[in-house]
C-alpha positions, 0 to 999 in steps of 0.5 A: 885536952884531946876527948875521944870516945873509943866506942860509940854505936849509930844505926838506922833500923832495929831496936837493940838487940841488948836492952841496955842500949837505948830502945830506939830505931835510929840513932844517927850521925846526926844524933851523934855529933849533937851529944858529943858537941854538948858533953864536949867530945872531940872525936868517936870512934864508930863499931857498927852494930849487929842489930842493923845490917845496914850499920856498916855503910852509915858509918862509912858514910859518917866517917866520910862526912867528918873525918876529923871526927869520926872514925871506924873499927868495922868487921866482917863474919869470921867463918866465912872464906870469903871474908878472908878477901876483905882485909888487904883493902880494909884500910882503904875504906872511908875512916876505917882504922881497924877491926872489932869482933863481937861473940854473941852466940854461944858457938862462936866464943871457941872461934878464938881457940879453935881453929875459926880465926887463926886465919885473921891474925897473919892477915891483920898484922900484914896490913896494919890492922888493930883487933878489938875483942869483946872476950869476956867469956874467954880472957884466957885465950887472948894471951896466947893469941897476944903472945903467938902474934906479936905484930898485931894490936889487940884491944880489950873491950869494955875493961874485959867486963861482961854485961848485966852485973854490977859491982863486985859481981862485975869484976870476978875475973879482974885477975884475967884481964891484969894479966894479960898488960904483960904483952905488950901487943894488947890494950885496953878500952876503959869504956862502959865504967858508970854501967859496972856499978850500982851506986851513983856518980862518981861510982866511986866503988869501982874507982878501985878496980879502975885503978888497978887497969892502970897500974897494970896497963898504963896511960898509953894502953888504956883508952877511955870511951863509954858505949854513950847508947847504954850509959846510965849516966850523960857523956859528961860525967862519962868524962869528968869520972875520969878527969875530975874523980880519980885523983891519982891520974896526972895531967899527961895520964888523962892527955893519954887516957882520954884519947892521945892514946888511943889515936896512937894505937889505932893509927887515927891522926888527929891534931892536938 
């Protein structure tokens, strides 16, 4: 079975700006590859860091250096003209597949609905680029984007959860996110699940919740990943909750879930 994190972090200065992420200046492509080599990950896929301004060049450089290992969803700033330049060569970077957008200020979670971004999606869609999104503070507005847009590949973050609750607490707008699966232009990263729950492994009190993005989504629009800097957890129960634990899922789901599907979507050609 083909094992691909859909999100993992390297930098090289700062200490992570969210305390949940391993309070260290440096985690490196070295680094990386040793954990994913002992919990038995195939290939990750890198989302630069806001906390390094340098961590766009590292992950180009580490992408370069391991193409079949390690791949990129890089960004940009989103309310700068002259970001809009970037995207028609994008793809042409070293390992880089697509685009992923945090919004971490206050200002910037109405950028999906007021006007700031409507410039990226006629550009992503032109140039083959799929978009991941941390929206958990604005579910609500990806659907219409999905539905005005049909060409580009959205992904979710994180199951549509936000940081810093756990259990029920973190699955309140649940219903948000189930109902955009009926575009078919959007997925979802099943990344970050052991740090939604409070009890220990196999986190069986969100096994419920997990199961409900599948029924909604489906194997093929559902990308297992961990965010492997802030799991409570090693990389290998990461894995095994999935492949061990949660019985309803055949052998061609966890082909799919555990990284078939996500190289399909993002465009990543990996042998089996």
């Amino acid at each position: 079975m083909l094992i691909v994190d859909a999100q993992v972090h390297i930098w090289g200065a700062n200490l992570p700006t969210n305390p949940a992420h391993r309070q260290i200046t440096s985690y490196s492509k070295d680094d990386l590859l040793r954990e994913m080599d002992e919990a038995g990950v195939d290939a990750a896929v890198i989302h630069p860091p806001g906390w390094d301004p340098n961590s766009g060049p590292l992950a180009l450089e580490a992408a370069a250096a391991h193409p079949q290992r390690l791949s990129i969803l890089g960004n940009f700033p989103l309310d700068q003209e002259s970001s809009h330049g970037l995207v028609t060569g994008w793809k042409q970077q070293p390992g880089m597949l697509g685009l992923r957008f945090t919004f971490q200020q206050p200002h910037m979670l109405s950028w999906p609905s007021d006007g700031t971004m409507d410039w990226l999606w006629p550009a992503a869609a032109a140039n083959g680029l799929p978009v991941a999104l941390a929206c958990s503070a604005f579910l609500s507005d990806v659907g219409p984007i999905a539905e005005r847009n049909p060409e580009v590949w959205l992904i979710v973050d994180h199951f549509g959860r936000g940081g810093g609750a756990t259990d029920a607490g973190a699955w309140a707008n649940l219903p948000d996110l189930l109902a955009l699966a009926k575009y078919p232009n959007v997925a979802v990263k099943a990344t970050g699940a052991p740090s939604y729950s409070s009890a220990a492994y196999p986190y069986t009190n969100i096994h419920d919740y997990i199961h409900q993005v599948y029924d909604a989504f489906g194997p093929e629009r559902m990308f297992w990943g961990t965010d492997i800097t802030r799991m409570p957890c090693s990389w290998k129960e990461c894995i095994t909750m999935f492949t061990e634990e949660l019985p309803w899922l055949n052998d061609n789901d966890k082909e799919l879930i555990m990284g078939r599907a996500l190289c399909n979507w993002i465009g990543w050609d990996l042998p089996g």
